[in-house]
MIVO-924724 format. One record per residue (C-alpha): residue number from 0; x, y, z. Coordinates in steps of 0.1 Angstrom, whole numbers, plus 5000, padded with zeros to 4 digits. Each point is the difference from the previous one (the first is absolute). Layout:
BEGIN
ATOM num   c1   c2   c3
ATOM NUM    X    Y    Z
...
END
This chain:
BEGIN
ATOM num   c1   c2   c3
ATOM   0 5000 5000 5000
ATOM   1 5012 5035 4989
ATOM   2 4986 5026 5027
ATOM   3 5001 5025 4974
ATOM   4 4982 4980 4972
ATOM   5 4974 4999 5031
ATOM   6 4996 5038 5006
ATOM   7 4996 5005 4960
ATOM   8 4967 4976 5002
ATOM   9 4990 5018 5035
ATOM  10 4971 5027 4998
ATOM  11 5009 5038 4997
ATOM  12 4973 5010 5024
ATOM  13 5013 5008 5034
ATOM  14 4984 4976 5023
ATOM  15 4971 5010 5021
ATOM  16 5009 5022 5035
ATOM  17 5000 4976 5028
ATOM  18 4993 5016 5034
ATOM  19 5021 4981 5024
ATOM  20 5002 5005 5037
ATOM  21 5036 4997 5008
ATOM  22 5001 4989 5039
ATOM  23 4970 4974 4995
ATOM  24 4995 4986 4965
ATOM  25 5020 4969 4998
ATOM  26 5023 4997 4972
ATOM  27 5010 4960 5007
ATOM  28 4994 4972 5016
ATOM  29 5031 4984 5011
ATOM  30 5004 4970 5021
ATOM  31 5026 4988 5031
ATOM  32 5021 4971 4992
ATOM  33 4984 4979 5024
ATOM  34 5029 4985 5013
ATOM  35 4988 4995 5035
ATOM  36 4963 4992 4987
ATOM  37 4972 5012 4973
ATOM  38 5012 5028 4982
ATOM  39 4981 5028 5007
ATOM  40 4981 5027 4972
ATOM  41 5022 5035 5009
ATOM  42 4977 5030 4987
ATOM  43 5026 5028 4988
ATOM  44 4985 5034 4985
ATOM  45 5021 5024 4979
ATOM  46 5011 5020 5030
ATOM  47 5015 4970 5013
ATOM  48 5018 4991 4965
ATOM  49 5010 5038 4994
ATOM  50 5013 5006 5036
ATOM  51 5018 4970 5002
ATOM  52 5018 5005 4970
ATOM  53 5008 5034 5005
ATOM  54 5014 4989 5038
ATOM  55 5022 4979 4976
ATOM  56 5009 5026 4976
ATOM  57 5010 5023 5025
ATOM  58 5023 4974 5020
ATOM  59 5018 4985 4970
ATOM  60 4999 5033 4976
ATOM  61 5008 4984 4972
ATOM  62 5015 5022 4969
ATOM  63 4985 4995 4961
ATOM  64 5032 4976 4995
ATOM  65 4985 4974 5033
ATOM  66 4989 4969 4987
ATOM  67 4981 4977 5021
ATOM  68 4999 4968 4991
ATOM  69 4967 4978 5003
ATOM  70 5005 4963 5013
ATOM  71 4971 4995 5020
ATOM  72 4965 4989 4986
ATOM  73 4979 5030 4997
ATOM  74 4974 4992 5021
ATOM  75 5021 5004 5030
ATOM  76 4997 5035 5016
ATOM  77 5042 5004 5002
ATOM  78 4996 4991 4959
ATOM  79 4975 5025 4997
ATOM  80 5013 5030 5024
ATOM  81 5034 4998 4998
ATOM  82 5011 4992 4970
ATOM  83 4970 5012 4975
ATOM  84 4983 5030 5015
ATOM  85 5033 5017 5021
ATOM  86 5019 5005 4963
ATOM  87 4964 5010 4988
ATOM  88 5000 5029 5019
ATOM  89 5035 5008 5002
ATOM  90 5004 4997 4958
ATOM  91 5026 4975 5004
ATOM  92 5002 4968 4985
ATOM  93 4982 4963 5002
ATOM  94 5013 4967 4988
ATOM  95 4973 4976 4995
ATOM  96 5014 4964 5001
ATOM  97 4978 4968 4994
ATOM  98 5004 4990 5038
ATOM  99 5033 4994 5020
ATOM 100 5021 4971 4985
ATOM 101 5031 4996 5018
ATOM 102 5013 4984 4971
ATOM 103 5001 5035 4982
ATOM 104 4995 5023 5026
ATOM 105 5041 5013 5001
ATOM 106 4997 5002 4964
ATOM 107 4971 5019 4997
ATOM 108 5013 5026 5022
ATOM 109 5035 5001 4983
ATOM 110 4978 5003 4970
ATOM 111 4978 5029 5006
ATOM 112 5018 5015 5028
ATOM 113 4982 4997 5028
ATOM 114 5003 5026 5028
ATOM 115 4981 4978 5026
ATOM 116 4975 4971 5004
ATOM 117 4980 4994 5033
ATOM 118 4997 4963 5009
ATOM 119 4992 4976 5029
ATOM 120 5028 4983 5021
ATOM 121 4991 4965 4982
ATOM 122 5014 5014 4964
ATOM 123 5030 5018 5015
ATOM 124 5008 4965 5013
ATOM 125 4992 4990 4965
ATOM 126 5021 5016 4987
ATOM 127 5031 4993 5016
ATOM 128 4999 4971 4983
ATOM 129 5002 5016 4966
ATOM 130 5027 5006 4978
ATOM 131 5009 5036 4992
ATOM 132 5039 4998 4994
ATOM 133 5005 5024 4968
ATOM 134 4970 5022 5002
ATOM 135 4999 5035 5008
ATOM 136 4979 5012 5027
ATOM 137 5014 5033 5007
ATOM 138 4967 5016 4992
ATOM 139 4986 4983 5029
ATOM 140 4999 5025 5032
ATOM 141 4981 4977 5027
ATOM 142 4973 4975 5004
ATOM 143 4969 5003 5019
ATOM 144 4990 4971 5018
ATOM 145 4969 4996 5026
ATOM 146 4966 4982 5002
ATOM 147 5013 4974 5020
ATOM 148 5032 4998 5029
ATOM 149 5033 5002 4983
ATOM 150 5027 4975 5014
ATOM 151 5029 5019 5016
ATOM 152 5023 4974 4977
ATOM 153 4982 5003 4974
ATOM 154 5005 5036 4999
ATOM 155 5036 4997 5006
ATOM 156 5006 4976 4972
ATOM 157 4979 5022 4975
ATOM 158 5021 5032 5005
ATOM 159 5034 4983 5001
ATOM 160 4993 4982 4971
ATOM 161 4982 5026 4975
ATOM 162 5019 5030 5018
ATOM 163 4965 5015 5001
ATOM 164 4981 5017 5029
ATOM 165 4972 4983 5010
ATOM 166 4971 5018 5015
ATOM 167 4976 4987 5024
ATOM 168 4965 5013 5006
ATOM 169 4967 4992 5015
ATOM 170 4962 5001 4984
ATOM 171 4973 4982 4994
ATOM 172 4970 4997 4976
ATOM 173 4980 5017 5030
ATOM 174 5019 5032 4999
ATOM 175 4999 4999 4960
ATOM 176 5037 4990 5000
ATOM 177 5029 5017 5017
ATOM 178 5000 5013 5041
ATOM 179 5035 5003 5007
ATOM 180 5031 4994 4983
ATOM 181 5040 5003 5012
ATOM 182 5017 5036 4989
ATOM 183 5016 4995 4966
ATOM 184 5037 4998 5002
ATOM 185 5021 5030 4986
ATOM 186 5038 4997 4993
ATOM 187 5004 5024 5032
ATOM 188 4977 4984 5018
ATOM 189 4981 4964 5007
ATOM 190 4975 5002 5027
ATOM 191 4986 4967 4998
ATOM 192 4995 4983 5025
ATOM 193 5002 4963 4990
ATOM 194 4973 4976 5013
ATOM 195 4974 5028 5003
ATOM 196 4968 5004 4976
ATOM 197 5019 5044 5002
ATOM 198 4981 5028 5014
ATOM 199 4963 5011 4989
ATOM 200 5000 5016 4970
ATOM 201 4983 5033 4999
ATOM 202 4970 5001 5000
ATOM 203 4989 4971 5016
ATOM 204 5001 4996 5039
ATOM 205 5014 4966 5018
ATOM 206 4998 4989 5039
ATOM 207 5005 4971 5021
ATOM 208 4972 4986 5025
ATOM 209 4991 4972 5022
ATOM 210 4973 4980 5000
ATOM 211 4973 5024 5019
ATOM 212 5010 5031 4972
ATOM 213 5022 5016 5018
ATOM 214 5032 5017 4986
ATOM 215 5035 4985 5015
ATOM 216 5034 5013 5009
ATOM 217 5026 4997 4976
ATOM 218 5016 4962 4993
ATOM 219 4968 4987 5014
ATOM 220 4982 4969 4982
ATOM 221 4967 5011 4986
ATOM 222 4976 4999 4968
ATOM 223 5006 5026 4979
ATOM 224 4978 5025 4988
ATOM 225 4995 5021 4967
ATOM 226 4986 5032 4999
ATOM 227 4997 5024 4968
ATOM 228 4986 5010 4960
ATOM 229 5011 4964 4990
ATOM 230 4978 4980 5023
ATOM 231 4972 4981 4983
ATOM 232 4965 5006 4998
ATOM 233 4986 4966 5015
ATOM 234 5003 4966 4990
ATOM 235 4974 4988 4977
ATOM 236 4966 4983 5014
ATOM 237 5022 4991 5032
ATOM 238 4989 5027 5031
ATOM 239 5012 4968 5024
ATOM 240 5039 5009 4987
ATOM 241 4990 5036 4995
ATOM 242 4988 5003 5040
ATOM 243 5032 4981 5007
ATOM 244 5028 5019 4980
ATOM 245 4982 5037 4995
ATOM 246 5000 5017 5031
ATOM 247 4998 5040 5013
ATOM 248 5019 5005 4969
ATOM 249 5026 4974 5003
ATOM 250 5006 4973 4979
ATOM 251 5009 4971 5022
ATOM 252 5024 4976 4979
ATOM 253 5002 4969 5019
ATOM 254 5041 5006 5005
ATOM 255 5022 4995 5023
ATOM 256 5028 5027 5005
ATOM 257 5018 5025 5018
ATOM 258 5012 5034 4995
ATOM 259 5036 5011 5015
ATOM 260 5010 5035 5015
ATOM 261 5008 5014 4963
ATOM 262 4958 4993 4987
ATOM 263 5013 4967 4981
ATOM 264 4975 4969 4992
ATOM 265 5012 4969 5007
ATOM 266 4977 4967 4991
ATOM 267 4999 4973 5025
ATOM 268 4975 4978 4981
ATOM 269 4964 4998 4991
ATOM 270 4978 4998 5033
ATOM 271 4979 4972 4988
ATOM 272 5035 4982 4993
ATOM 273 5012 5004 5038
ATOM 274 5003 4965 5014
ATOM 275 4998 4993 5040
ATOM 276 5016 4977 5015
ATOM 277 4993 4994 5037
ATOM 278 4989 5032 5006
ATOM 279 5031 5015 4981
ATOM 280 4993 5020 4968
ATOM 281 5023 4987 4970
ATOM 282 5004 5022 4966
ATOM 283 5006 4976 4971
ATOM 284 5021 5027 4982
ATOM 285 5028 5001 5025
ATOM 286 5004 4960 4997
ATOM 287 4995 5007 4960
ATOM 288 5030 5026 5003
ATOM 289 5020 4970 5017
ATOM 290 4994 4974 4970
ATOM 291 5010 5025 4977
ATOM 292 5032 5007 5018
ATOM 293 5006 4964 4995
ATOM 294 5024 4995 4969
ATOM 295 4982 4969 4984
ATOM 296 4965 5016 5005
ATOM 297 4981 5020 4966
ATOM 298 4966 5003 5015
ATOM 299 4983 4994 5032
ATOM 300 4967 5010 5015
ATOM 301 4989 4989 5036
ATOM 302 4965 4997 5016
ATOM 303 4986 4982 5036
ATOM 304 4985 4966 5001
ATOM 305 4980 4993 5032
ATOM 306 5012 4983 5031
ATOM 307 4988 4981 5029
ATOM 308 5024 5011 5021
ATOM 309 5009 5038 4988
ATOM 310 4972 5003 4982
ATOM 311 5018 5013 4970
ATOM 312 5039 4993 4984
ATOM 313 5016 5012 4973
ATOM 314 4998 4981 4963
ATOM 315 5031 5010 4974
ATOM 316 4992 4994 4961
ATOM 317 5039 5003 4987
ATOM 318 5009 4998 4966
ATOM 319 5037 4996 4993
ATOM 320 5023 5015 4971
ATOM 321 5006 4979 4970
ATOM 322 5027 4976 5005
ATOM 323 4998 5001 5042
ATOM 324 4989 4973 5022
ATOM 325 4993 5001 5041
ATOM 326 4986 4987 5027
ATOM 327 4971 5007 5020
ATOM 328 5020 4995 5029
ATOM 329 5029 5022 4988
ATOM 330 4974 5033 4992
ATOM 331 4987 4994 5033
ATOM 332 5033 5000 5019
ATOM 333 5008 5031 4980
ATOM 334 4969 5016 5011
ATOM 335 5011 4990 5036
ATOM 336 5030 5023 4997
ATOM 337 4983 5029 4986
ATOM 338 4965 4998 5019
ATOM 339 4985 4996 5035
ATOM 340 4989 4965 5009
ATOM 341 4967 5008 4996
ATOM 342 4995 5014 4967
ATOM 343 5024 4971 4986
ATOM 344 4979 4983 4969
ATOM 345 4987 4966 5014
ATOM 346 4997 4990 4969
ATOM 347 5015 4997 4965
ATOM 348 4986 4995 4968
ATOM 349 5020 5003 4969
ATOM 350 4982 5007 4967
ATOM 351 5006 5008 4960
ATOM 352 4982 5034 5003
ATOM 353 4978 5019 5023
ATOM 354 4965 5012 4986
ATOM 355 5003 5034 4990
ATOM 356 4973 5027 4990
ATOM 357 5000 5017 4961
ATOM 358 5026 5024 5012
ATOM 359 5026 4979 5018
ATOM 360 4990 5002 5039
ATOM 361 4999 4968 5021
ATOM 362 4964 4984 5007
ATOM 363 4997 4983 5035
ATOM 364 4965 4994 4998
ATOM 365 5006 4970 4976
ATOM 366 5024 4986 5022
ATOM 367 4976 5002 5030
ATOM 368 4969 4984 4981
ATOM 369 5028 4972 4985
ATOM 370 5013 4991 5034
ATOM 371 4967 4997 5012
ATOM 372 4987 4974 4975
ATOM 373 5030 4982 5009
ATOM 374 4996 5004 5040
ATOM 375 4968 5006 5012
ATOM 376 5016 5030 5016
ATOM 377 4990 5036 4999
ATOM 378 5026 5026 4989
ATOM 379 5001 5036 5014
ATOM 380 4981 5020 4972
END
């Protein structure tokens, strides 16, 4: 198809004046990933989209030469905010690729000169694996990464390797896309701080509170809370989830965090995740952090499996690099030296792959409905 050829066969006539109300008419209807349950209907109106966006804009300022490169499918909200409308509105530039192939992803940048791409921490470990010896990637200046908890090794690897900053922020189809995001490095001066989701970014409001609403003290556990021009609408046909989440204002996201003296986020794990063991509250990330750590180890995902005794222990799903071999006995003596004895992984499960969404992030919820066929048991969901 020729999009000019198009136009030539399109009417003359302006189309008819549509009288659109900004702050209430919704534009889409997007929908979570549902990777702790049903995806839920997100109802976004063009405020939303144009606010979000311009929040974007205004963080990154992007010059005519930026090009943003598109990876992820486009009915993901990072797809669609990030990487489409932001260069919209900044008149900057927007390559449209087929879908992310990590087969020709390094070439495709080399190739059109990518400035940056935003991803999700399961294709920066991706692409690791890929060969990109002899290709230029000088154009790229960093790479986005966020809808799901980035691996501290991963992260490492990814910038030694490509000699490209990696930026990690925080969103989520709720809040349109983006609610905070680390400062973007200069050659002065890199205030990142690694392991952190960054600092809100204006325009939108963040805070940290316990279970009965109330706000914390700094590097105190809490969910966190969105406030701001990017917050949804409702969900669609669901006011159970809308009671539950929308709240004087707030947008209550179901995650687990802290924020430190300096106003960084910092992601323990997704409440509904949180496993208890004996009365002891265990965050599957920080055993997931471990595995990764572990040198034979490419992906790993952890959730609870019920107890007589504790009432909950930890599972581990691991999936190990091409060409490694381990024991389940050996990951858990590792995890000995790195964790408390209670949040060691009881058990061990090694698999091909893990079940992913469209876009890359980790599904537990399959995990938790396949080890119940197999047990009986009921998983923490």
């Amino acid at each position: 198809l020729n999009f000019w050829a198009l136009m030539e066969k399109a009417s003359k006539e302006a189309p008819p004046k549509v009288e659109i109300n900004e702050k209430e008419d919704v534009a889409a209807i997007l929908y979570t990933s549902g990777t702790t349950g049903f995806p839920k209907g997100v109802l976004q109106t063009h405020f939303n989209i144009r606010r979000n966006a311009e929040m974007t804009r205004d963080y990154l300022n992007p010059d005519d030469d930026f090009r943003f490169m598109l990876i992820l499918p486009l009915f993901h909200v990072n797809a669609q905010i990030v990487t489409v409308m932001t260069p919209l509105l900044a008149g900057a530039s927007c390559i449209l690729t087929p879908g992310f192939s990590a087969q020709t992803h390094w070439e495709t940048v080399a190739k059109y000169k990518a400035s940056t791409f935003s991803a999700v921490p399961t294709i920066l470990s991706i692409l690791l694996k890929m060969p990109h010896e002899n290709l230029d990637l000088s154009s790229l200046k960093f790479v986005v990464c966020g809808a799901a908890p980035l691996p501290l090794e991963v992260f490492r690897a990814f910038e030694a390797t490509f000699k490209c900053n990696v930026v990690e922020g925080y969103g989520l189809t709720e809040g349109t896309c983006v609610s905070s995001v680390n400062p973007l490095p200069t050659e002065s001066e890199d205030r990142r701080k690694i392991g952190s989701i960054g600092l809100p970014i204006p325009g939108n409001e963040m805070k940290i509170v316990d279970d009965k609403g109330n706000d914390v003290p700094p590097n105190t556990k809490g969910e966190i809370l969105v406030k701001g021009d990017n917050v949804m609408k409702e969900y669609f046909k669901n006011p159970e989830a809308n009671a539950d989440t929308l709240k004087n204002g707030w947008l209550y996201t179901g995650d687990i965090g802290h924020m430190d003296e300096d106003g960084f986020f910092f992601i323990t794990d997704r409440k509904k995740d949180m496993i208890i063991r004996g009365g002891e509250n265990i965050y599957p990330r920080e055993i997931e952090e471990v595995l990764y750590s572990h040198p034979d180890v490419s992906l790993a995902t952890v959730i609870g499996v019920r107890d007589k005794i504790y009432g909950e222990l930890p599972k581990a799903f691991v999936v190990l690099k091409e060409g490694k071999s381990t024991s389940s006995e050996e990951i858990i003596e590792y995890c000995k030296k790195n964790l408390a004895n209670f949040k060691v992984p009881k058990y061990i499960e090694f698999k091909e792959d893990l079940p992913k969404t469209p876009t890359g992030k980790i599904m537990k919820q399959p995990l938790r409905e396949e080890e119940e066929q197999k047990t009986g048991k009921i998983f923490n969901s």
